[in-house]
C-alpha positions as CSV (number, residue, x, y, z in Angstrom):
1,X,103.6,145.7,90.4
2,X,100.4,144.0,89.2
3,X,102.7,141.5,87.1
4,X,104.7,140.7,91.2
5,X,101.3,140.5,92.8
6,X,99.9,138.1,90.1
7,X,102.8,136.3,90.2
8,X,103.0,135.9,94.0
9,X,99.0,134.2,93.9
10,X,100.1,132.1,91.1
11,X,102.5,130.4,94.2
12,X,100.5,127.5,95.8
13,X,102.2,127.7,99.3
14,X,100.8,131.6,99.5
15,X,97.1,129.3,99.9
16,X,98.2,126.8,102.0
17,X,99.8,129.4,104.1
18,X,96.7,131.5,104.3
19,X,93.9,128.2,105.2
20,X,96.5,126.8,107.6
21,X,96.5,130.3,109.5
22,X,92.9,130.8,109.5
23,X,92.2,127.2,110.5
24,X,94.7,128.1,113.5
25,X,92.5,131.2,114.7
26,X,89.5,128.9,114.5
27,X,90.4,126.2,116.5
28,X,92.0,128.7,118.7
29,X,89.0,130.2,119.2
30,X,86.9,127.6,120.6
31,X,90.0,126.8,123.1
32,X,89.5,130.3,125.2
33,X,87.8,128.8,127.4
34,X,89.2,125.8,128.0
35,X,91.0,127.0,131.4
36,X,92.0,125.2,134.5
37,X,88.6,125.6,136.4
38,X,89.2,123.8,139.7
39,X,91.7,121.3,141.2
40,X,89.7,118.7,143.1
41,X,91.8,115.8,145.5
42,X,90.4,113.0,145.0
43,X,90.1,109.6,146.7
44,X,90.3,106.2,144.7
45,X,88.0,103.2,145.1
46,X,89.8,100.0,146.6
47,X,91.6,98.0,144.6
48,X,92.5,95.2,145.7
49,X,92.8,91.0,144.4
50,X,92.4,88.2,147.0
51,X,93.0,84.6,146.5
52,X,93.0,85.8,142.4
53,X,89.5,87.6,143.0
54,X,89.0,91.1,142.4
55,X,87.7,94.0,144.0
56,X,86.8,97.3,143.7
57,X,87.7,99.9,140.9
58,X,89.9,98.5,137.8
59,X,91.1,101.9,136.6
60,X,92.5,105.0,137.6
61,X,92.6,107.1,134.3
62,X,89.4,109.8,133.8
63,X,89.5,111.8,130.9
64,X,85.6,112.5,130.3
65,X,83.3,115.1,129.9
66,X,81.1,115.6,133.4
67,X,77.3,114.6,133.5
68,X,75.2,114.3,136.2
69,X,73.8,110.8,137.1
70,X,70.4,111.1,134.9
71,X,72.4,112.4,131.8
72,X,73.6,110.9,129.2
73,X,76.6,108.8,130.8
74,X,77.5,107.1,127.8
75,X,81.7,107.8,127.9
76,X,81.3,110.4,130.3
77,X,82.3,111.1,133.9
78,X,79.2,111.0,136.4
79,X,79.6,113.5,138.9
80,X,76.8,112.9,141.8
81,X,76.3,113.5,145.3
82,X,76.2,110.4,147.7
83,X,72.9,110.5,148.4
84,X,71.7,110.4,144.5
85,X,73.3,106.9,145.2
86,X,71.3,105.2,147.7
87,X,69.0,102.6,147.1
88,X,70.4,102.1,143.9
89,X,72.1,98.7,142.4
90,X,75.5,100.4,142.1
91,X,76.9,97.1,140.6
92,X,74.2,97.6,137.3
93,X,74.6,101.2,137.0
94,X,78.4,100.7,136.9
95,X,78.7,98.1,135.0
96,X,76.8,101.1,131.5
97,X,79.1,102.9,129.4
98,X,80.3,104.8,132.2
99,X,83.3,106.9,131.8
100,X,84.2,107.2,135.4
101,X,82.1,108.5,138.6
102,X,82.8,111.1,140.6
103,X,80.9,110.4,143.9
104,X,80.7,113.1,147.0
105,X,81.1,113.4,150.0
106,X,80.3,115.5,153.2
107,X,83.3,117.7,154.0
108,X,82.7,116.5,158.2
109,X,81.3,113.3,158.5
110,X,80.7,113.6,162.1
111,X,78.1,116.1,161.7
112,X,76.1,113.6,159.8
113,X,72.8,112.9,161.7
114,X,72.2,109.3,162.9
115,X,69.8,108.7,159.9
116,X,72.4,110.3,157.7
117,X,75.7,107.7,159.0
118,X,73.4,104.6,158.8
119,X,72.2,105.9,155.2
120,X,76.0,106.8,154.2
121,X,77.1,102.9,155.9
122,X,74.2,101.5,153.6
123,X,76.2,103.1,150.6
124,X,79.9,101.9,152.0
125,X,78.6,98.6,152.3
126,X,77.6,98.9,148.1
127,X,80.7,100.4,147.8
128,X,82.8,97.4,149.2
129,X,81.1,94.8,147.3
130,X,81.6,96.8,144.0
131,X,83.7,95.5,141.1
132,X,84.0,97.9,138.1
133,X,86.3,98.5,135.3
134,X,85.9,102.3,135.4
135,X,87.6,104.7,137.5
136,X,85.7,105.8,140.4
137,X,86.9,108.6,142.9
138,X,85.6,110.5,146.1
139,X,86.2,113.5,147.0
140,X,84.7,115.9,149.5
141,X,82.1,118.3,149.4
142,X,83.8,122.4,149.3
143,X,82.3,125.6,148.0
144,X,83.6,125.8,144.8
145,X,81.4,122.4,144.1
146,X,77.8,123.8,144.3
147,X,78.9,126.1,140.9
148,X,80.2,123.2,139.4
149,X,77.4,120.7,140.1
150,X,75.1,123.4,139.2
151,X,76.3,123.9,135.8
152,X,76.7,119.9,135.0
153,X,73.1,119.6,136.2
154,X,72.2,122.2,133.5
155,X,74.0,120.8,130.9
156,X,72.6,117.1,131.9
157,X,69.0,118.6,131.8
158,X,66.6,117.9,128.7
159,X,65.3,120.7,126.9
160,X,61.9,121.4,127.0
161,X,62.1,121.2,122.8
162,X,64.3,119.3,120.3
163,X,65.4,122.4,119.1
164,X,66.6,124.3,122.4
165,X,68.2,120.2,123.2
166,X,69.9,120.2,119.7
167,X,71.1,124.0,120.5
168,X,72.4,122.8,124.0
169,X,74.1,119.8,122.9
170,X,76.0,122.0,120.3
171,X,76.5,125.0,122.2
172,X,76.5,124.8,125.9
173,X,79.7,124.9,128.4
174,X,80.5,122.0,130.4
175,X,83.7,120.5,132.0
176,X,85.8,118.1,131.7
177,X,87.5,116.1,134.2
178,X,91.5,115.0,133.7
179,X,93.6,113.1,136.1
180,X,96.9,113.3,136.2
181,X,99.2,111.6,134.1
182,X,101.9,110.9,136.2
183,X,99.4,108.1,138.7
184,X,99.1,105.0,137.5
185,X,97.4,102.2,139.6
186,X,100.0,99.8,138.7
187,X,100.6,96.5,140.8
188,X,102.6,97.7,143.9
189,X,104.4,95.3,146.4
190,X,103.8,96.8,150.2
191,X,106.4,97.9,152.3
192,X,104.5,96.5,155.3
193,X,106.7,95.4,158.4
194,X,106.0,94.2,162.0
195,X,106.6,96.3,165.0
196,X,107.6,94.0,168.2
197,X,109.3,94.8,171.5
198,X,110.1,92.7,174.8
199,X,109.9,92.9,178.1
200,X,112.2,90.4,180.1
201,X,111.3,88.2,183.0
202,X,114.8,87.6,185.2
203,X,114.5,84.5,183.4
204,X,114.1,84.6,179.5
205,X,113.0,81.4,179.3
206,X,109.5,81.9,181.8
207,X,106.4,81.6,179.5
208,X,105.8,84.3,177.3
209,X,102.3,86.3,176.6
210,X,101.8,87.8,173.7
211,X,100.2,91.6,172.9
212,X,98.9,91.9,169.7
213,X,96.7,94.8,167.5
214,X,96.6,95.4,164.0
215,X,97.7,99.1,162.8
216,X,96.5,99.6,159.5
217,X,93.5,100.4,158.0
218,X,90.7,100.1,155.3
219,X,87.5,100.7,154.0
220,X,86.1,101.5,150.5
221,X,88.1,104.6,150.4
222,X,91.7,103.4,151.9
223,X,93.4,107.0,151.6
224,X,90.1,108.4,153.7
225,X,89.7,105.7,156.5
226,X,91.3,106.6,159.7
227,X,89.8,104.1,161.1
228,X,90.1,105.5,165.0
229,X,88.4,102.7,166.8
230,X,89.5,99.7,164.1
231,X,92.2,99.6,165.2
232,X,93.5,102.9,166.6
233,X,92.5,102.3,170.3
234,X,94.1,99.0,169.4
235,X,97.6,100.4,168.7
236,X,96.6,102.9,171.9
237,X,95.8,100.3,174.4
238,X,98.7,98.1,173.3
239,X,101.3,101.1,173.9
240,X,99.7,102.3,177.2
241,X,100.0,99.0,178.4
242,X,103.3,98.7,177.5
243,X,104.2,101.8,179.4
244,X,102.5,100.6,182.3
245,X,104.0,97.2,182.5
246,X,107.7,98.9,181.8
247,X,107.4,100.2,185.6
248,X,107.1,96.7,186.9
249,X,109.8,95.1,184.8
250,X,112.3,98.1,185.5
251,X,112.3,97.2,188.8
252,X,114.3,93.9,190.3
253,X,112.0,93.5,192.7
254,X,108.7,93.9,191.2
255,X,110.0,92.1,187.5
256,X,107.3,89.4,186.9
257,X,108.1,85.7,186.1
258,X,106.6,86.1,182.5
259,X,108.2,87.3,179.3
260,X,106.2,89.6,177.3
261,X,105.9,90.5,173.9
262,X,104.3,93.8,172.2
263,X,103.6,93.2,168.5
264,X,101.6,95.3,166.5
265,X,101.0,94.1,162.8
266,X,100.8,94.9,159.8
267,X,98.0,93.9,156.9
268,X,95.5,93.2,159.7
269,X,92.5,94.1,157.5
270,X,94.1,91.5,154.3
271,X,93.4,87.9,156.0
272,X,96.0,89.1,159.1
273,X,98.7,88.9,157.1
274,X,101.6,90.7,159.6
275,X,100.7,87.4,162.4
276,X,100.7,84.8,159.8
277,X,104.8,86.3,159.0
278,X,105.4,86.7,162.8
279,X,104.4,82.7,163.3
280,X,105.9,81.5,160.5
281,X,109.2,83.5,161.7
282,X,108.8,82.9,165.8
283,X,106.8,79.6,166.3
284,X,107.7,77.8,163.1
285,X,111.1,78.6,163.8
286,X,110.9,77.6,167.3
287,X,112.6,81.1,167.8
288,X,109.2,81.4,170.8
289,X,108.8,78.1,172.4
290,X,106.9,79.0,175.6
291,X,103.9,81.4,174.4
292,X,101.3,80.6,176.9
293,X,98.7,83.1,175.8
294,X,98.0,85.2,173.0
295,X,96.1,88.1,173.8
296,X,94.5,90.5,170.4
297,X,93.3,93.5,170.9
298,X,90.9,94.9,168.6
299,X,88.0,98.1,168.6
300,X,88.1,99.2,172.1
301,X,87.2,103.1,171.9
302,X,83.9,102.8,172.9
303,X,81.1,100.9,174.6
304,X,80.3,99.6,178.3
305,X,82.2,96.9,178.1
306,X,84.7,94.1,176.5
307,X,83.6,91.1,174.6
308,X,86.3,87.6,174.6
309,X,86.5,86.0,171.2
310,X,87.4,82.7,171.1
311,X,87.6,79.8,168.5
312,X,86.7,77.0,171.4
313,X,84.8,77.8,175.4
314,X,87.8,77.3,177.5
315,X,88.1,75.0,180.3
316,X,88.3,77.1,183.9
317,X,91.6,76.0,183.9
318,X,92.9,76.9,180.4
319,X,94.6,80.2,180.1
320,X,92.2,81.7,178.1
321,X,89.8,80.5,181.2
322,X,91.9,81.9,184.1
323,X,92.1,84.8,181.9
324,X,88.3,85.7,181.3
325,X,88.0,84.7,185.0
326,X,90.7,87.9,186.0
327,X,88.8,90.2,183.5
328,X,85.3,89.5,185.2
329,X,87.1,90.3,188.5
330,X,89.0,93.5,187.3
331,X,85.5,94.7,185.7
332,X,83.9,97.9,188.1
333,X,80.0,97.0,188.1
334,X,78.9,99.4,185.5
335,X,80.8,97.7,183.4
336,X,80.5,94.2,181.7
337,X,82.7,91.4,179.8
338,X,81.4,89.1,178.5
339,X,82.8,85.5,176.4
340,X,81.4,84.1,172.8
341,X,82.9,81.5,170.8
342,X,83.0,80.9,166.6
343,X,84.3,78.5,164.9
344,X,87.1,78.9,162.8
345,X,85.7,79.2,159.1
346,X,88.7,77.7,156.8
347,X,86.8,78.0,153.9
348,X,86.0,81.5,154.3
349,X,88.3,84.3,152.4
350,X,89.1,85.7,155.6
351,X,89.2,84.9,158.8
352,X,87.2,86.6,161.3
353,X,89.7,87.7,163.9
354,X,93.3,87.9,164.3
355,X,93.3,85.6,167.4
356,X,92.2,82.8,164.7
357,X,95.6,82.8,163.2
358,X,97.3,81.6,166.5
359,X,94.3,79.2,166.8
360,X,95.1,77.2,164.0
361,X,98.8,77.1,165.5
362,X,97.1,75.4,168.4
363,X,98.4,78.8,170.3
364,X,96.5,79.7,173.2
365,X,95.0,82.8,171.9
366,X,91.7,84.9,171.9
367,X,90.9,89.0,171.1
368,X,89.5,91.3,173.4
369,X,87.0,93.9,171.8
370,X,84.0,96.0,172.3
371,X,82.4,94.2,169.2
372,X,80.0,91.5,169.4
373,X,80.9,90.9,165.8
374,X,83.3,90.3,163.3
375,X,81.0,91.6,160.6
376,X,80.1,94.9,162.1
377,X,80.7,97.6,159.4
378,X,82.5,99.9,161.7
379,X,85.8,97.9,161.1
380,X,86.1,99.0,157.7
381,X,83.8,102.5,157.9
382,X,85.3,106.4,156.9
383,X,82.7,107.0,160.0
384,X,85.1,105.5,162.3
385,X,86.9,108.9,163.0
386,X,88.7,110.5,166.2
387,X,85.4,112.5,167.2
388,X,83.8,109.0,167.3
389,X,85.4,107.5,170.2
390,X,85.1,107.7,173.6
391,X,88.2,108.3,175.5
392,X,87.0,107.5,179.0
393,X,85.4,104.0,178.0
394,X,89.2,103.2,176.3
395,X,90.3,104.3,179.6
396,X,88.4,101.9,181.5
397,X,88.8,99.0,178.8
398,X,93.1,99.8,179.2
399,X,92.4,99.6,183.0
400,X,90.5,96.5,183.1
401,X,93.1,94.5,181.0
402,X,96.2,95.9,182.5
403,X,94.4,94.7,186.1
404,X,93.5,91.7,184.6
405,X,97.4,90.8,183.5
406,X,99.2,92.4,186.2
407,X,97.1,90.1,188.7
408,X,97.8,86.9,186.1
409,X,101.3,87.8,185.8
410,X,101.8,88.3,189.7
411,X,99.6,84.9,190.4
412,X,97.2,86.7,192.7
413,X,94.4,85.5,194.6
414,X,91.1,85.7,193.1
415,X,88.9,87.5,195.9
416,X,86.4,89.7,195.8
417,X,87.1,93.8,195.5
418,X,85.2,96.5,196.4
419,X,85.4,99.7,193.7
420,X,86.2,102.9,194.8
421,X,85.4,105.4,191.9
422,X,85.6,101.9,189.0
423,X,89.0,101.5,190.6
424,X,89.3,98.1,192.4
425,X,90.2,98.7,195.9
426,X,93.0,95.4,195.6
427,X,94.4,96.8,192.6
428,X,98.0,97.2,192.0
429,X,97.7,100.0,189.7
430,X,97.2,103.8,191.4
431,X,94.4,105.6,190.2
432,X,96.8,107.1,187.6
433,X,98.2,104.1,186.3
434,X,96.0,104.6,183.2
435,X,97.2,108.3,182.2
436,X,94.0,109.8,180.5
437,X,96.2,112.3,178.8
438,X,99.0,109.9,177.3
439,X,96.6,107.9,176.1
440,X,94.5,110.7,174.3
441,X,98.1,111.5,172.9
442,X,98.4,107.7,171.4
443,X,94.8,107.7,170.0
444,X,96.1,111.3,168.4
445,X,99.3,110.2,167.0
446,X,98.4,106.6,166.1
447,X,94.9,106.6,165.4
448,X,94.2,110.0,163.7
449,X,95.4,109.2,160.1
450,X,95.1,106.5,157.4
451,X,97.2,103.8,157.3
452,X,95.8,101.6,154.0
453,X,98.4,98.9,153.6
454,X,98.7,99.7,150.2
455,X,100.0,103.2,151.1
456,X,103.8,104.5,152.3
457,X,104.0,103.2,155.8
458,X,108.0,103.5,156.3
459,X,107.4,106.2,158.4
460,X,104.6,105.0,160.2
461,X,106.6,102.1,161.2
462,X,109.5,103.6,162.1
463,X,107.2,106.5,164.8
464,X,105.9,103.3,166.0
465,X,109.1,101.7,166.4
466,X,110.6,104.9,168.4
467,X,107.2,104.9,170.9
468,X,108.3,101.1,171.9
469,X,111.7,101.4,172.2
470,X,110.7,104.6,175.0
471,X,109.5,102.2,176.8
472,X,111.7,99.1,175.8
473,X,114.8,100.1,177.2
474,X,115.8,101.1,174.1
475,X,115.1,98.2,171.8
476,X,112.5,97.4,169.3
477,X,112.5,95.1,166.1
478,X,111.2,96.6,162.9
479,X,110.4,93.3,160.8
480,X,108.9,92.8,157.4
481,X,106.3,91.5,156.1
482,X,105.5,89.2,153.5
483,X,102.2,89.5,151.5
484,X,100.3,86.4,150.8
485,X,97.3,85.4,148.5
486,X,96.8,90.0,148.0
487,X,97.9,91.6,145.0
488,X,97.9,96.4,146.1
489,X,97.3,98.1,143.3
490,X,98.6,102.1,143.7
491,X,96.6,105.8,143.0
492,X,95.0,105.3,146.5
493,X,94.7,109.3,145.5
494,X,94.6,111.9,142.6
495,X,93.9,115.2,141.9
496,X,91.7,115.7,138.8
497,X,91.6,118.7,137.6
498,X,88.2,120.3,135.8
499,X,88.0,122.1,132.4
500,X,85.6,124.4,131.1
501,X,85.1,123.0,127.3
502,X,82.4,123.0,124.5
503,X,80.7,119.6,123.9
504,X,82.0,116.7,121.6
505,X,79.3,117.4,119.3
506,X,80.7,121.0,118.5
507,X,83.8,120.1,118.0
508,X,82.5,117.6,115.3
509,X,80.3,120.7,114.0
510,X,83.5,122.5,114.2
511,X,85.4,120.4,112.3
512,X,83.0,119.6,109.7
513,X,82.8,123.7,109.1
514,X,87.1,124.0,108.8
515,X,86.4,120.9,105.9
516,X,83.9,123.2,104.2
517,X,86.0,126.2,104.4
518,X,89.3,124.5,103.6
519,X,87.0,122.9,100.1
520,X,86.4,126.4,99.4
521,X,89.4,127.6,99.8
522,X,90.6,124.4,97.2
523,X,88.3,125.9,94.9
524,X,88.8,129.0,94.8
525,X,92.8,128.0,94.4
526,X,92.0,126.0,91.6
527,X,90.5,129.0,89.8
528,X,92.3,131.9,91.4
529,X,94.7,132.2,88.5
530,X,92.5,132.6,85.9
531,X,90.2,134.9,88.1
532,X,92.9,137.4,88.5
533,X,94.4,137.9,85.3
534,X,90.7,138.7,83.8
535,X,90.5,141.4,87.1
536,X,93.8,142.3,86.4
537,X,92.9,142.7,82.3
538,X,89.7,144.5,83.2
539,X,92.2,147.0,85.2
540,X,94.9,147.3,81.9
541,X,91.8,148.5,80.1
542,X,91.1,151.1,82.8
């Protein structure tokens, strides 16, 4: 038996056998705790090019250990709350060895105090003008987060001496964040498309005015902005007054000499981009020869008032004139409108409002909105949510254009109105034209959701083609949309998924002890032969 037992050592696979299965329970070991420790959704940066210059985050991929923001962030994944961000240059502190950032955010915005929204705009606005090469998500704030943060703060923290720091940096637990493999932020052509119904005079060739709002949405988080206000009441006003003018033009006897047209379009937030197909399609073409006005509507959920944007004053005899001139009328006194001119910037990467792209047609055109500005943050703000608008001031803004057409449509005299309750006492609408109710139900439907451009908006389009034809008789266009001078990028969402590992520098350590045991065990192969048959002699003797 000794002679079988000596011979079996003599066999070098017996050694290789043995260090390749103690080196598996090693490295085995230090993998118990690397478990799935949480599942986080998360919310890309933009990522967008225009005119061939980029924006926002360049990557998608994070497979980095988690640090907080005063750790060591060289490779690593930042993981910090908003506010750690604010009054930094986020541009600078991006542009470090960063791995990716992790940035988050309240769970309900809308309970933010007003010190809190303008603090949390002041970080959007960074956020926009940001251009990284590292993967940076959002994600919102949820129970299981405090643990987490808690334990990368530890790990992030210096020792108080180098001994405890070296012990920490060997030995200490922290995670590591993973996104999946499966999203890829690869270049990604839109499957934007133009929504458009009709309403028809007795004669379809009367002069036509045209209804327009924007329906997507953006901001520095596309897959979080619902953007409510910009341009949910938009798509809200524009499908109220499209039910309300479908009474009139049912009728034979009260169908107005004007054709109108209902379009709402896509890539509004990308240079306009659904109006510039729809006039290279219907006025290029000549397919629309008699568009006397263009009227855009754009941010009306809130405020005492509208605001006319035009590129040029009108005369009091233009349309856009007349117009502003029915809108003063059809205002109840605690209400205003008001009428501001800018200049078409051609230079600019944008343009400022959607009326400008009918401007430069030499269309008749201006937009109607509660903004003095085209630069006011809310058009491209997360805060712009649901809870943020004001229902009855949408109510009175849908009221005041729909008087404001019907009486431009019908050619009635200008005259002074008394107001009964902010309803004109000559209008044509009952006090229920506006329905509070339906139109709570648009703002719900339409303007409750994101709709990045970038994202899956077939079925988007086709809910908002089914609402027009309702009130259509049954027929509205679904037309696409070209993309111009944009380049989408995808992964407008992940879900990363945190690990509880051992630092990088014990799996170094870890390694560099398997290399000392695997020489050993080299060693002691190269001398095992002779070592046993001098125990084995010792034994004979015995």
């Amino acid at each position: 038996m000794h002679e079988e037992l000596l011979e079996a050592l003599r066999n070098p696979f017996v050694f290789v056998y043995v260090s390749m299965l103690l080196s598996w329970y090693v490295v085995s070991g230090t993998q118990l705790g690397d478990a799935v420790e949480m599942e986080l959704k998360a919310y890309r940066l933009q990522q967008y090019d225009l005119v061939g210059t980029p924006h926002g985050s360049r990557a998608s991929k994070v497979l980095y250990e988690a640090v907080s923001l005063d750790g060591n962030t060289l490779r690593r994944c930042v993981v910090v709350g908003w506010r750690e961000l604010l009054g930094r240059d986020l541009q600078t502190l991006f542009d470090q060895a960063v791995g990716g950032v992790i940035i988050i955010i309240p769970a309900d915005l809308d309970a933010l105090s007003p010190a809190h929204r303008a603090n949390f705009a002041s970080l959007e606005r960074s956020l926009l003008a940001l251009d990284t090469h590292m993967a940076v998500y959002v994600t919102r704030m949820k129970p299981e987060l405090h643990a987490l943060i808690k334990d990368v703060s530890l790990f992030s923290q210096k020792a108080s001496s180098a001994v405890h720091q070296l012990v920490n940096a060997i030995a200490a637990n922290t995670f590591q964040f993973s996104s999946s493999p499966s999203v890829s932020n690869h270049l990604i052509v839109p499957s934007a498309a133009n929504v458009m119904a009709r309403l028809w005079a007795a004669d379809r060739s009367s002069p036509v005015i045209v209804l327009v709002a924007h329906y997507d949405t953006h901001s520095a988080v596309p897959a979080l902005s619902t953007g409510s206000d910009s341009n949910g009441s938009g798509i809200a006003t524009l499908i109220e007054l499209l039910a309300i003018f479908s009474t009139f033009y049912s009728n034979a006897t009260t169908k107005p000499k004007y054709n109108m047209i209902f379009l709402l379009t896509a890539g509004g937030k990308f240079n306009y981009q659904g109006s510039r197909q729809w006039i290279e399609d219907h006025i290029e073409k000549q397919i629309e020869e008699n568009v006397e006005m263009v009227i855009c509507l754009d941010t009306l959920g809130k405020g005492n008032g509208l605001i006319m944007h035009v590129s040029k004053m009108p005369s009091e005899t233009a349309p856009a004139g007349r117009m502003f001139a029915r809108l003063k009328t059809a205002t109840p006194p605690n209400r205003t409108v008001d009428i501001t001119s800018k200049k078409i910037n051609l230079n600019a990467e944008t343009l400022a409002w959607e009326h400008e792209r009918y401007s430069i047609r030499r269309l008749p055109a201006f937009t109607l909105s509660r903004l003095t500005t085209h630069t006011d943050p809310i058009r491209t703000s997360l805060l712009d949510s649901p809870k943020q608008l004001d229902l009855k001031a949408l109510e009175a803004n849908v009221r005041t254009i729909s008087e404001a057409i019907l009486a431009h449509i019908f050619e009635l005299p200008s005259t002074h109105c008394a107001y009964d309750y902010n309803v004109s006492t000559c209008s044509i609408l009952a006090k229920r034209g506006v329905e509070p109710a339906r139109l709570a139900y648009w703002v719900k439907r339409f303007g409750s959701m994101p709709r990045p451009i970038a994202g899956d908006s077939q079925a988007l389009v086709a809910d908002l083609a089914e609402t027009f034809a309702m009130y259509a008789n049954g027929r509205a266009s679904v037309e696409p949309v070209s993309v111009v001078d944009i380049s989408l990028y995808g992964a407008l969402e992940d879900r990363l998924t945190a690990h509880r590992v051992k630092p990088a520098v014990f799996e170094l350590l870890l390694a560099a002890c398997i290399a000392l045991y695997l020489s050993a065990v080299y060693l002691c192969a190269l001398n095992v032969h002779s070592l046993v048959e001098s125990v084995l002699a010792k034994l004979k003797k015995v």
